[in-house]
TIPA-412629 format. One record per atom (N, C-alpha, C): residue in one letter; residue number from 1; x, y, z. Coordinates in steps of 0.02 Angstrom, whole numbers, plus 50000, padded with zeros to 5 digits. Last residue first. Example, Ala and Ser with C-alpha at 12.3 -4.5 7.8 and 13.67 -1.06 7.14 Angstrom:
% residues 2
+--------+-----+-------+-------+-------+
| residu | num |    px |    py |    pz |
+--------+-----+-------+-------+-------+
|      s |   2 | 50642 | 49888 | 50354 |
|      s |   2 | 50684 | 49947 | 50357 |
|      s |   2 | 50645 | 50002 | 50394 |
|      a |   1 | 50660 | 49716 | 50390 |
|      a |   1 | 50615 | 49775 | 50390 |
|      a |   1 | 50660 | 49835 | 50390 |
+--------+-----+-------+-------+-------+
This chain:
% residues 176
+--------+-----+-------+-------+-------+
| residu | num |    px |    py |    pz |
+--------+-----+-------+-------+-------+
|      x | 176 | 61353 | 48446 | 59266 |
|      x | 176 | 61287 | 48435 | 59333 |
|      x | 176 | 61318 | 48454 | 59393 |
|      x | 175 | 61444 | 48432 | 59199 |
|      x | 175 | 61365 | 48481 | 59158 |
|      x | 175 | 61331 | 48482 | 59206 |
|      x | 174 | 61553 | 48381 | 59166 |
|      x | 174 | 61563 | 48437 | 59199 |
|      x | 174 | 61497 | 48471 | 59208 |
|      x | 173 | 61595 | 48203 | 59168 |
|      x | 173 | 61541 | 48246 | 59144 |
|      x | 173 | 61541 | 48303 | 59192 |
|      x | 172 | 61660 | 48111 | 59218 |
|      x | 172 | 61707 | 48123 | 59164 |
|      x | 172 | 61658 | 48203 | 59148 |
|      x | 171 | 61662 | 48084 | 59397 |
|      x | 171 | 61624 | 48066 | 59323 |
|      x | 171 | 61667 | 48114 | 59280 |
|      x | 170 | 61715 | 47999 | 59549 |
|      x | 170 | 61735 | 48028 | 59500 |
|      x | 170 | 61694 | 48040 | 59427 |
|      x | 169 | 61724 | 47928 | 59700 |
|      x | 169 | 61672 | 47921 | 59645 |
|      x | 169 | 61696 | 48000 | 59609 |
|      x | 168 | 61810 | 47845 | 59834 |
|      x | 168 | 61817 | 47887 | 59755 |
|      x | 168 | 61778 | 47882 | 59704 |
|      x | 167 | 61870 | 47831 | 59973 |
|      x | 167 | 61803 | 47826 | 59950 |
|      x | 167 | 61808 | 47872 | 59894 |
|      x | 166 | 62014 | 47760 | 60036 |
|      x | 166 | 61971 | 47801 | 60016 |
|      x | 166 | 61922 | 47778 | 59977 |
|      x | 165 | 62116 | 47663 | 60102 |
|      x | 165 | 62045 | 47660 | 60118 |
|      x | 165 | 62009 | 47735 | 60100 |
|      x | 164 | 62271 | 47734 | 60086 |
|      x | 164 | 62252 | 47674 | 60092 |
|      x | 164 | 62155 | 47712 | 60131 |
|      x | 163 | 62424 | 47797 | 60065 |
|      x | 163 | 62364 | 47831 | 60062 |
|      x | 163 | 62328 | 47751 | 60051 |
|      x | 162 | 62574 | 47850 | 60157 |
|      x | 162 | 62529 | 47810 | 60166 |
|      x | 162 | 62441 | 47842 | 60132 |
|      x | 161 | 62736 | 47890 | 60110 |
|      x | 161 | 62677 | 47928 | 60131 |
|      x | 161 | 62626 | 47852 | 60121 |
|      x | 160 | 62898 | 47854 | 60235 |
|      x | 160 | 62833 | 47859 | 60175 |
|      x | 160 | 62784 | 47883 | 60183 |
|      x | 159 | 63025 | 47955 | 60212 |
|      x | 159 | 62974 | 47950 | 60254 |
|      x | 159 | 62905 | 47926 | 60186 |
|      x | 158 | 63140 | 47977 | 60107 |
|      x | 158 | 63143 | 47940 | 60175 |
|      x | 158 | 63092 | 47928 | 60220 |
|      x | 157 | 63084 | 48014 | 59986 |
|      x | 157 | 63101 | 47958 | 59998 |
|      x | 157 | 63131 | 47939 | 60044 |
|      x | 156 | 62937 | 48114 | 60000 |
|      x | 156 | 63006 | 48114 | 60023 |
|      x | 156 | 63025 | 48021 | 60014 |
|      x | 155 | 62867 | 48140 | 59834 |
|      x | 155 | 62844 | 48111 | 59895 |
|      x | 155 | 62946 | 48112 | 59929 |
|      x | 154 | 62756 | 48214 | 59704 |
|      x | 154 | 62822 | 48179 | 59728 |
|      x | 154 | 62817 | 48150 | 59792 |
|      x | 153 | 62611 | 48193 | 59696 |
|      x | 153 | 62679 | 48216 | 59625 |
|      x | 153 | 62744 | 48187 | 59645 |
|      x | 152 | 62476 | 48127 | 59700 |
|      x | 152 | 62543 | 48117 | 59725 |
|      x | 152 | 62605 | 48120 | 59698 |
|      x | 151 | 62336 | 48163 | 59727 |
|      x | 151 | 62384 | 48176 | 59658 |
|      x | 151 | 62447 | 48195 | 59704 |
|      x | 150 | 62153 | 48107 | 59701 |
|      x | 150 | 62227 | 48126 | 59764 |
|      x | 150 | 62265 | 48111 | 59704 |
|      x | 149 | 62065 | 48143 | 59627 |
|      x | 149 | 62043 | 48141 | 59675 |
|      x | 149 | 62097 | 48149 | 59728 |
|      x | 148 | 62051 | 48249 | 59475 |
|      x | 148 | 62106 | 48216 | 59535 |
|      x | 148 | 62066 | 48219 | 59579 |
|      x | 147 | 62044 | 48311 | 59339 |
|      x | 147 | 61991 | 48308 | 59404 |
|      x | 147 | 62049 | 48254 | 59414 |
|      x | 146 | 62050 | 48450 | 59223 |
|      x | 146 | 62075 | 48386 | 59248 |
|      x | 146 | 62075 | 48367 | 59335 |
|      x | 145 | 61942 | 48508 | 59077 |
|      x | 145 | 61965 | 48520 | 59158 |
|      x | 145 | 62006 | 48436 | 59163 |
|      x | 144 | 61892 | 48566 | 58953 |
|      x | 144 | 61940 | 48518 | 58975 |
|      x | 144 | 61984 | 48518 | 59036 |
|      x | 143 | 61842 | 48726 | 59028 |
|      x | 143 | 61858 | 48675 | 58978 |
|      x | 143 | 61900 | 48638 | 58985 |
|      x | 142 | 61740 | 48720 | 59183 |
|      x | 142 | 61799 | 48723 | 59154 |
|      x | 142 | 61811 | 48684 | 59078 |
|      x | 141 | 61629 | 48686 | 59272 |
|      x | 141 | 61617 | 48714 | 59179 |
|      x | 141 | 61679 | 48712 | 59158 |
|      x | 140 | 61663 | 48543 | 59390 |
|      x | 140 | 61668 | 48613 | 59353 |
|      x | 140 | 61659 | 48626 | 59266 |
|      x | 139 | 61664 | 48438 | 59524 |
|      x | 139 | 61631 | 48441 | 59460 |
|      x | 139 | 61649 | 48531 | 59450 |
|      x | 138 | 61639 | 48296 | 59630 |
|      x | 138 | 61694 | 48361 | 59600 |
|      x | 138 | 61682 | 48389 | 59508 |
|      x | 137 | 61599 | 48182 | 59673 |
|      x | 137 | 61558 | 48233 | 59627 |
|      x | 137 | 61595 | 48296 | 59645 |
|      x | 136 | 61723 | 48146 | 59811 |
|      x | 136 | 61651 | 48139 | 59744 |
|      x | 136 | 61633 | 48199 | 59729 |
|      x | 135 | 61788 | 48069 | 59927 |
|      x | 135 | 61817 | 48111 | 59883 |
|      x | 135 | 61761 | 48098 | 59823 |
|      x | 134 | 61804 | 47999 | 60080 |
|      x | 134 | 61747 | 48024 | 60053 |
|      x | 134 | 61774 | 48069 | 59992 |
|      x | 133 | 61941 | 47948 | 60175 |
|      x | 133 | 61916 | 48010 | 60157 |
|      x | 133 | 61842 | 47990 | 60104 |
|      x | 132 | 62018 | 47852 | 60240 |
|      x | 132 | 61968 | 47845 | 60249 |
|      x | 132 | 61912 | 47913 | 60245 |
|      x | 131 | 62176 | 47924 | 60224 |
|      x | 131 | 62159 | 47870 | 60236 |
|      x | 131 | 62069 | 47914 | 60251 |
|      x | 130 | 62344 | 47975 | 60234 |
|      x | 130 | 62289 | 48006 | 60178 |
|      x | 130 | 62232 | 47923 | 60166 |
|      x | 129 | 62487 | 48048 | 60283 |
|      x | 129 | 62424 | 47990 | 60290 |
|      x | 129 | 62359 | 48011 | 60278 |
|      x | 128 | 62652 | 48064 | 60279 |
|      x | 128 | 62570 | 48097 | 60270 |
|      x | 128 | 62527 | 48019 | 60258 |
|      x | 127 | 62789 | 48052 | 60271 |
|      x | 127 | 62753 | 48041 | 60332 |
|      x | 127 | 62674 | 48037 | 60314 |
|      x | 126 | 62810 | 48222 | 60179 |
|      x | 126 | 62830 | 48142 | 60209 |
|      x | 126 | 62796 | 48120 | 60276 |
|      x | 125 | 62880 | 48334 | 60090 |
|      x | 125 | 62822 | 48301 | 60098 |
|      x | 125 | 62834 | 48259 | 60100 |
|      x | 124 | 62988 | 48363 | 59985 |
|      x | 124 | 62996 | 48393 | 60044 |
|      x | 124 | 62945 | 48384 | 60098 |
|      x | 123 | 62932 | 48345 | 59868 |
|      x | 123 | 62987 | 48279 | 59904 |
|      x | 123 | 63013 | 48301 | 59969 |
|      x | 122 | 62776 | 48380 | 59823 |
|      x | 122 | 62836 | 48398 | 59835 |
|      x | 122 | 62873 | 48349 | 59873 |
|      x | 121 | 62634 | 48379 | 59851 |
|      x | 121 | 62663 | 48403 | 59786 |
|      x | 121 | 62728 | 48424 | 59797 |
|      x | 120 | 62488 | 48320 | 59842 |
|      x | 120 | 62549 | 48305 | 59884 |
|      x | 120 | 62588 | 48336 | 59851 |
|      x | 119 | 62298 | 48364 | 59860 |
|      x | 119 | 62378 | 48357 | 59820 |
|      x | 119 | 62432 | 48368 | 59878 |
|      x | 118 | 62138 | 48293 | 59851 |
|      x | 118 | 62211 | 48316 | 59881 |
|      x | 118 | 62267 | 48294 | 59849 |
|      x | 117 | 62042 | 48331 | 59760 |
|      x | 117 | 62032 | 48327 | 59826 |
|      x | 117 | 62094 | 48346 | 59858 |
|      x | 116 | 62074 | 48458 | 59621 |
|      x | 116 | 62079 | 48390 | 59651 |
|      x | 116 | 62060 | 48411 | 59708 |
|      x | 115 | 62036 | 48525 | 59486 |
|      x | 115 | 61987 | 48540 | 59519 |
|      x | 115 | 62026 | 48477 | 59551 |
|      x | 114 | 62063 | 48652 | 59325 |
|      x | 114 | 62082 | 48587 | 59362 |
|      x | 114 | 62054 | 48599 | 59443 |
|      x | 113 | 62012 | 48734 | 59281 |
|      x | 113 | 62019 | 48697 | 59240 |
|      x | 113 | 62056 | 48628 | 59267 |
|      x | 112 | 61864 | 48833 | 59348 |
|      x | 112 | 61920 | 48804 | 59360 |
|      x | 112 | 61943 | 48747 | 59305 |
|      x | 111 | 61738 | 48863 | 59380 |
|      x | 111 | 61767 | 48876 | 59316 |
|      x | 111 | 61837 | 48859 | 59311 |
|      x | 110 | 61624 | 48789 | 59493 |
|      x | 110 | 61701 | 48829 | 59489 |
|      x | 110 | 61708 | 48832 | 59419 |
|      x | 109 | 61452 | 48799 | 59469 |
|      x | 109 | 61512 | 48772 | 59470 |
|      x | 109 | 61576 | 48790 | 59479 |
|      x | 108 | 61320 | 48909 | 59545 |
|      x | 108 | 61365 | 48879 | 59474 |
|      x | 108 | 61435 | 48846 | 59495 |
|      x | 107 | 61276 | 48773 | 59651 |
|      x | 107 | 61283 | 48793 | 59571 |
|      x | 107 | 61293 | 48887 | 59573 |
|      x | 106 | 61370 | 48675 | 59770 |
|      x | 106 | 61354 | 48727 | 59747 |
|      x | 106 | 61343 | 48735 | 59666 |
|      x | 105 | 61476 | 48556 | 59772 |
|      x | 105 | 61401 | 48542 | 59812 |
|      x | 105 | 61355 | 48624 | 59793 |
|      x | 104 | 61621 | 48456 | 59787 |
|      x | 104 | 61577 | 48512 | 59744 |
|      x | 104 | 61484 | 48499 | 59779 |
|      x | 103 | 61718 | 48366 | 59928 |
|      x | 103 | 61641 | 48380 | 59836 |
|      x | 103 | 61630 | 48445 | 59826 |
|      x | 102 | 61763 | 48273 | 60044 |
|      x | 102 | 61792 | 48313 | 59998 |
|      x | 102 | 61718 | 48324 | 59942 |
|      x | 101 | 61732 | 48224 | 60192 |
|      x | 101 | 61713 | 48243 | 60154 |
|      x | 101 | 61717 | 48292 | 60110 |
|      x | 100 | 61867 | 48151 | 60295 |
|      x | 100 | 61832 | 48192 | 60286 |
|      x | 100 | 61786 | 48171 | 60207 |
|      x |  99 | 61970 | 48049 | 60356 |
|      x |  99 | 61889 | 48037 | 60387 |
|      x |  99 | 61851 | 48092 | 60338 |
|      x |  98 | 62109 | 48115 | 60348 |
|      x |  98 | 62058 | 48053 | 60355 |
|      x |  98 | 61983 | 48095 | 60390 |
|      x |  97 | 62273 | 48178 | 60354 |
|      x |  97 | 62215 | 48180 | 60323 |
|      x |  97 | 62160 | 48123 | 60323 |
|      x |  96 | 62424 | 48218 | 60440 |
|      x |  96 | 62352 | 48148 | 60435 |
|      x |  96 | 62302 | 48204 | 60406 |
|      x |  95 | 62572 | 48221 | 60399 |
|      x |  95 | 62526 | 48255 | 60383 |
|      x |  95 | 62461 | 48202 | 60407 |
|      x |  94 | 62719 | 48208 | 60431 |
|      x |  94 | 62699 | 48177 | 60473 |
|      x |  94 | 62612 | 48214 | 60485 |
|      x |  93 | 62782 | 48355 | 60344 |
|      x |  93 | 62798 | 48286 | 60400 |
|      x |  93 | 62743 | 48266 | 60432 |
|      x |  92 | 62835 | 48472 | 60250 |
|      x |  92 | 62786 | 48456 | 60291 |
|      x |  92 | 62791 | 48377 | 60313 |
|      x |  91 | 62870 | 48560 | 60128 |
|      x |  91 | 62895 | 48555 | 60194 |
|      x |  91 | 62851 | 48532 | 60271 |
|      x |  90 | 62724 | 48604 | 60023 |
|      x |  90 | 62804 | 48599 | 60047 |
|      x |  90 | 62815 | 48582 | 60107 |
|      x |  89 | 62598 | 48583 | 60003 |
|      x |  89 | 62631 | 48613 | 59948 |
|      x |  89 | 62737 | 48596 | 59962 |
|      x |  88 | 62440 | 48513 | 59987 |
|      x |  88 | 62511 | 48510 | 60032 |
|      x |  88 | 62583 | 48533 | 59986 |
|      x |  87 | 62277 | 48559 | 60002 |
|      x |  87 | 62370 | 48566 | 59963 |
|      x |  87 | 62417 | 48570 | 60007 |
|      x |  86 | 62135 | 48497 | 60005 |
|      x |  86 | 62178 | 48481 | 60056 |
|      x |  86 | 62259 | 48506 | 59984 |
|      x |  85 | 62075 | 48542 | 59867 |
|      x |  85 | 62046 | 48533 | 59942 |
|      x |  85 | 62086 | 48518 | 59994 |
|      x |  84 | 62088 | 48648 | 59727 |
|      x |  84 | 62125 | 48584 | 59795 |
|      x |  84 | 62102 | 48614 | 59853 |
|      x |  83 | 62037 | 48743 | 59663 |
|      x |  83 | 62060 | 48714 | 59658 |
|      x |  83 | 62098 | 48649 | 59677 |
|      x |  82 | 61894 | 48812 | 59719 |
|      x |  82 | 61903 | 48802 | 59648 |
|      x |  82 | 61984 | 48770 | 59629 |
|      x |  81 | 61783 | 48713 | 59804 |
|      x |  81 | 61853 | 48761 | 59816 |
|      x |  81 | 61870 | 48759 | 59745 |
|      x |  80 | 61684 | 48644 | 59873 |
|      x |  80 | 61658 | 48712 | 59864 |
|      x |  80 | 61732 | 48769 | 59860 |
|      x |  79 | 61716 | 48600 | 60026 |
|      x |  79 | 61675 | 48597 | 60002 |
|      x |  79 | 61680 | 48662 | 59957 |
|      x |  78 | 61756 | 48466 | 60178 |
|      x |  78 | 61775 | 48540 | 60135 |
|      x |  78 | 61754 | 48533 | 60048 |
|      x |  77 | 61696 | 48438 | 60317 |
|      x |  77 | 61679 | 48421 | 60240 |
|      x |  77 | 61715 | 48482 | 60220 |
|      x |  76 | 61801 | 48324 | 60436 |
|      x |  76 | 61787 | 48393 | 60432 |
|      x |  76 | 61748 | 48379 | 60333 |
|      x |  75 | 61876 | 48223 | 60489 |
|      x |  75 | 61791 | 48244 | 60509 |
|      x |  75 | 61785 | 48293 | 60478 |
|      x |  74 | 62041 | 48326 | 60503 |
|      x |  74 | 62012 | 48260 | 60512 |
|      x |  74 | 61923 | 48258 | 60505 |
|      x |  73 | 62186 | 48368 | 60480 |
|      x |  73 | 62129 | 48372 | 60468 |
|      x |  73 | 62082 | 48312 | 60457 |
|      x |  72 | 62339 | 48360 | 60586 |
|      x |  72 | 62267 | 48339 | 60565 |
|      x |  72 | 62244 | 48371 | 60526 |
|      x |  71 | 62518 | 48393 | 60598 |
|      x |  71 | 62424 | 48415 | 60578 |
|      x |  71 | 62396 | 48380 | 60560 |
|      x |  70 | 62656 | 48362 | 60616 |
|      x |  70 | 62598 | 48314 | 60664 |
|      x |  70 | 62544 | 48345 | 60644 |
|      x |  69 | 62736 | 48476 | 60564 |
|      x |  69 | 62748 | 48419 | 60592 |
|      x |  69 | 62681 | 48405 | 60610 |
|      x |  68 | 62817 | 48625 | 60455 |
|      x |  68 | 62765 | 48585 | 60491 |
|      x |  68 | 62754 | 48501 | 60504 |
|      x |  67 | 62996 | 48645 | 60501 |
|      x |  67 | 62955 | 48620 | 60441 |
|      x |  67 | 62883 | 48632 | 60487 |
|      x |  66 | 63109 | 48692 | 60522 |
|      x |  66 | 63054 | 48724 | 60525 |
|      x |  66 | 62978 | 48722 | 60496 |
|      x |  65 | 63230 | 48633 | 60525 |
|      x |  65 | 63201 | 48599 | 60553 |
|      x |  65 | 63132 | 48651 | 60578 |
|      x |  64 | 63158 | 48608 | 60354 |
|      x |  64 | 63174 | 48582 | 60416 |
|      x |  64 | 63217 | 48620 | 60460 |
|      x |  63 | 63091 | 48748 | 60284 |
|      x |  63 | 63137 | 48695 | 60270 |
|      x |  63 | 63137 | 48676 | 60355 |
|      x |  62 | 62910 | 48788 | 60317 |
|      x |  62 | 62974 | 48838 | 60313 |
|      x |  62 | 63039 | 48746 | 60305 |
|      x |  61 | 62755 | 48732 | 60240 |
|      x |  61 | 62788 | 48746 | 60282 |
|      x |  61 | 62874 | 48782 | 60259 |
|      x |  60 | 62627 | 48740 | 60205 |
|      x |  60 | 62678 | 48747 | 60149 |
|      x |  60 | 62725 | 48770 | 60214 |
|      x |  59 | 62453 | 48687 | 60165 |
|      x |  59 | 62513 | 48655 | 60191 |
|      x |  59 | 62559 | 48690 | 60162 |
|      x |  58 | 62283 | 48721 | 60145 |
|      x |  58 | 62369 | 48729 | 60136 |
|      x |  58 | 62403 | 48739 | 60175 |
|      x |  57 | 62116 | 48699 | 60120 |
|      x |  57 | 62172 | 48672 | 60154 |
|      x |  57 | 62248 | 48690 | 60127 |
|      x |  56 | 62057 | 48739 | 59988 |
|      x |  56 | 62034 | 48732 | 60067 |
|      x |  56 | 62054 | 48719 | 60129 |
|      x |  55 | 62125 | 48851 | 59884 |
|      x |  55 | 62125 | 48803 | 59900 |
|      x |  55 | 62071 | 48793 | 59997 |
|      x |  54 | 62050 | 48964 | 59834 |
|      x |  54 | 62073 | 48932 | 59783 |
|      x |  54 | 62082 | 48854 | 59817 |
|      x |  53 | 61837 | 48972 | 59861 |
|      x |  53 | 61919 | 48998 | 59874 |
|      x |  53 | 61962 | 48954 | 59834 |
|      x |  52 | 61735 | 49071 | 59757 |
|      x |  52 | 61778 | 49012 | 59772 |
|      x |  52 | 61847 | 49034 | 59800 |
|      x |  51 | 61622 | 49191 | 59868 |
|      x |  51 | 61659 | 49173 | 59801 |
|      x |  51 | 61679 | 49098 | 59821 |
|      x |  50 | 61579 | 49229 | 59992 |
|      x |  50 | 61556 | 49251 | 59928 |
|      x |  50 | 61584 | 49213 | 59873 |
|      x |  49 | 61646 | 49070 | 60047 |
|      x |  49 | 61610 | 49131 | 60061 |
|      x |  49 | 61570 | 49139 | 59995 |
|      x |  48 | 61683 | 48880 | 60034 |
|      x |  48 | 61683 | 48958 | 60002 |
|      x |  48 | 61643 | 49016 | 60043 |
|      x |  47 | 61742 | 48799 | 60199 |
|      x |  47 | 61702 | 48813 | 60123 |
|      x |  47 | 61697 | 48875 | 60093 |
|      x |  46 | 61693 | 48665 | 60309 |
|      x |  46 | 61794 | 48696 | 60271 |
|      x |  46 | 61760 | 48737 | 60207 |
|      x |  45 | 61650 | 48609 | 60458 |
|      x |  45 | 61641 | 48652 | 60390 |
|      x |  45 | 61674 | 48695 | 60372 |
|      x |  44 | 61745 | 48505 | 60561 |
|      x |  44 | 61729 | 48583 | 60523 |
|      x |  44 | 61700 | 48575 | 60469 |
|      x |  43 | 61788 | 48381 | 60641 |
|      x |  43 | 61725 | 48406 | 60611 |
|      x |  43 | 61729 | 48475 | 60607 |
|      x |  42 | 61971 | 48484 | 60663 |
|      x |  42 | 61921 | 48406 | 60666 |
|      x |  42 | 61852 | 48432 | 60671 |
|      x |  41 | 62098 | 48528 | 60639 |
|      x |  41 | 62068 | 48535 | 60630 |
|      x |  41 | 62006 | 48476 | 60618 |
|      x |  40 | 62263 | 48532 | 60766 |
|      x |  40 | 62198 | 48479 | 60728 |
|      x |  40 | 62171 | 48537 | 60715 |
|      x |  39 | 62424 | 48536 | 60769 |
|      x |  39 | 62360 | 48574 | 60760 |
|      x |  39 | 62323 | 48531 | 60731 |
|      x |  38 | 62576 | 48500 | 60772 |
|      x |  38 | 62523 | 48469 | 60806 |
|      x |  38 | 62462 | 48518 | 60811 |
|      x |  37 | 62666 | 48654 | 60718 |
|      x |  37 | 62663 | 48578 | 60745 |
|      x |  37 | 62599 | 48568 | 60783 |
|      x |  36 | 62729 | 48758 | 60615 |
|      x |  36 | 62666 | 48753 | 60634 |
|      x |  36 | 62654 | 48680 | 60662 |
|      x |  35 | 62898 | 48760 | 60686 |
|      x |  35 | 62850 | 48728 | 60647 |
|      x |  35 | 62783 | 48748 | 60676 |
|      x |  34 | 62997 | 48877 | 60776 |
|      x |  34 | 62961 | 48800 | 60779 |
|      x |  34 | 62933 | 48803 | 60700 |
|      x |  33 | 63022 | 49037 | 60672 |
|      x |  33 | 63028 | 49011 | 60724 |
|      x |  33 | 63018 | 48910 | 60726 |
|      x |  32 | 62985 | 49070 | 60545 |
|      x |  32 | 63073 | 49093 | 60572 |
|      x |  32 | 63086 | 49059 | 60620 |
|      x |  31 | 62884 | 48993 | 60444 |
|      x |  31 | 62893 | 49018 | 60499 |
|      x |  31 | 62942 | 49033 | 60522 |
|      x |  30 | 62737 | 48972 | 60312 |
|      x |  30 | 62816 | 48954 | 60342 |
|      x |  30 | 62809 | 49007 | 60396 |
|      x |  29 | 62567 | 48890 | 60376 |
|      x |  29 | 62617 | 48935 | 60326 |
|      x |  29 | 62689 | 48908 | 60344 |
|      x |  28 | 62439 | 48827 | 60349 |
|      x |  28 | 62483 | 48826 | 60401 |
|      x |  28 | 62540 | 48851 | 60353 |
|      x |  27 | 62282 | 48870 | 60329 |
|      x |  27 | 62354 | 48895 | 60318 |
|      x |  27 | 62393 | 48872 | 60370 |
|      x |  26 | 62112 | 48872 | 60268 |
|      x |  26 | 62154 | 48827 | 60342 |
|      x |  26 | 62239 | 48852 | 60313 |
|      x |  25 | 62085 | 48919 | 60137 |
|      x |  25 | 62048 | 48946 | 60201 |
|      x |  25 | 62060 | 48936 | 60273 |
|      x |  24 | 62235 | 48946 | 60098 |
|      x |  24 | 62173 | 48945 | 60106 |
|      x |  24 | 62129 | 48957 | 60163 |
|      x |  23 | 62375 | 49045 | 59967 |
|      x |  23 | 62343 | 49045 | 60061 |
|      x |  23 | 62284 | 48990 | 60043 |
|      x |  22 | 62408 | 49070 | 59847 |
|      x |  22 | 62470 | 49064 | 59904 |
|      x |  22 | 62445 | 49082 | 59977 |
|      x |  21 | 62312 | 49095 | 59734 |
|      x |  21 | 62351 | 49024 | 59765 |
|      x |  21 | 62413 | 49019 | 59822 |
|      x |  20 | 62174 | 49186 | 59784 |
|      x |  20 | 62262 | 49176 | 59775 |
|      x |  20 | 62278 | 49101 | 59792 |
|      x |  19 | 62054 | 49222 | 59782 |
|      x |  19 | 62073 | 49194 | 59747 |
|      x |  19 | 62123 | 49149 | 59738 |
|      x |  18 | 61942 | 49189 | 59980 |
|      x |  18 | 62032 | 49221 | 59938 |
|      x |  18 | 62064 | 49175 | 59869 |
|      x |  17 | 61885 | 49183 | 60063 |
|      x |  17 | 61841 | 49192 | 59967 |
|      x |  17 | 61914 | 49217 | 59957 |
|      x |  16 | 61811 | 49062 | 60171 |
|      x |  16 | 61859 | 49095 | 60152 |
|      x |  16 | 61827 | 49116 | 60079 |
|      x |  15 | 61745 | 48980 | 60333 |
|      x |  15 | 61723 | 49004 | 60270 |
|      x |  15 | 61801 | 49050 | 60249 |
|      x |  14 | 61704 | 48853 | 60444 |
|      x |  14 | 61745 | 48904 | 60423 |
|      x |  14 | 61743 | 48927 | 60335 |
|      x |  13 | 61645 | 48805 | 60587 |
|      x |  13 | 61607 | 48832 | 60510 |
|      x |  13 | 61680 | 48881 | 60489 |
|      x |  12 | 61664 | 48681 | 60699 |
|      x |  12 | 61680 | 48757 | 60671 |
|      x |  12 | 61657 | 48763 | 60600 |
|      x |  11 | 61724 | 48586 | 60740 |
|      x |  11 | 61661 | 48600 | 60755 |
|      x |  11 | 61627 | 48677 | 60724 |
|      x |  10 | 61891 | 48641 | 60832 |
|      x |  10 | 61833 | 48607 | 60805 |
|      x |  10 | 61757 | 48609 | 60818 |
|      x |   9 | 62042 | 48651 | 60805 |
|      x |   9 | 61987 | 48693 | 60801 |
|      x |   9 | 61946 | 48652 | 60794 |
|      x |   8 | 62187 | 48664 | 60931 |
|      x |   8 | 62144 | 48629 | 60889 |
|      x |   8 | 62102 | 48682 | 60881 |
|      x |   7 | 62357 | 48662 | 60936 |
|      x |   7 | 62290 | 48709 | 60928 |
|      x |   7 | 62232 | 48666 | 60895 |
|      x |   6 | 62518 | 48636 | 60917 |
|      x |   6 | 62457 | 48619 | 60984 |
|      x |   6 | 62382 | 48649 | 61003 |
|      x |   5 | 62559 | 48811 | 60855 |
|      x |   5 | 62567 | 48738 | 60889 |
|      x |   5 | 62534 | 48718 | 60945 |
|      x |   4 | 62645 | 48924 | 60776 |
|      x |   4 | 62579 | 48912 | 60807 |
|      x |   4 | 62569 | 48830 | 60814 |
|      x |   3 | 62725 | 48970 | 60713 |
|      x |   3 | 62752 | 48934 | 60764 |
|      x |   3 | 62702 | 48912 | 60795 |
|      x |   2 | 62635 | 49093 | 60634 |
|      x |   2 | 62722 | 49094 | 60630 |
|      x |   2 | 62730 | 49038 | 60701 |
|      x |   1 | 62514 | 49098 | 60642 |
|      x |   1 | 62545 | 49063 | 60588 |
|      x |   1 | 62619 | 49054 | 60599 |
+--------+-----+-------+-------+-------+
């Protein structure tokens, strides 16, 4: 995690059950050293263990010039997270997200009160490309839950972010 770069994983079953919102089951963290740079994750199974994990994917890199740069996740279904499927939380550049399969697919449901595919969530986030994903039947018992398929809070205003050719089937109904 600390500088880890140029790593792919693929093809891989990866499982996690960590409540906490400050890891998932994929982490590219902060670092003293480089950036977590250029790591694919491509066709994986991204998904809960015993439990829900919180997120399936997190992004939260260290300030420039320690940021994370160039990650994929690509082919891959992530599945089965009680809060965000791809979180891009900080300090991150030049993000590709595509091709995958984002859903809920397990009973009982997350209890979660909010439940998105992918969040962008910071102006320290740029570059990212968020293209030809599969995002459905996201579903939880949560009361008055709030379902996001992609939730683009802020964004760097020197690098744009690109989200173009997703697949979004969404229902208002938490019961199935």
């Amino acid at each position: 995690l600390n500088g880890a770069s140029n790593n792919m994983v693929k093809n891989a079953v990866l499982l996690g059950v960590s409540t906490s919102s400050a890891n998932g089951i994929v982490f590219f963290g902060t670092t003293t050293s480089t950036g977590n740079n250029n790591n694919t994750i491509n066709n994986c199974l991204i998904t809960k263990g015993a439990s829900f994990n919180y997120y399936g994917v997190y992004i939260n890199g260290s300030a420039n010039p320690n940021d994370n740069v160039g990650n994929t996740i690509s082919g891959c279904d992530i599945v089965d997270f009680s809060n965000t499927a791809v979180y891009i939380a900080a300090n991150a550049r030049n993000t590709t997200i595509s091709q995958n399969n984002i859903y809920s697919s397990t009973l009982p449901r997350t209890t979660s009160t909010t439940l998105q595919g992918v969040d962008m969530h910071s102006t320290s986030v740029g570059g990212t490309v968020i293209e030809r994903n599969k995002i459905y039947n996201l579903h939880t018992t949560g009361t008055t839950p709030t379902i996001r398929a992609i939730y683009l809070y802020n964004g760097s205003s020197s690098l744009v972010n690109t989200v173009r050719n997703n697949f979004i089937a969404l229902e208002n109904d938490t019961t199935h």
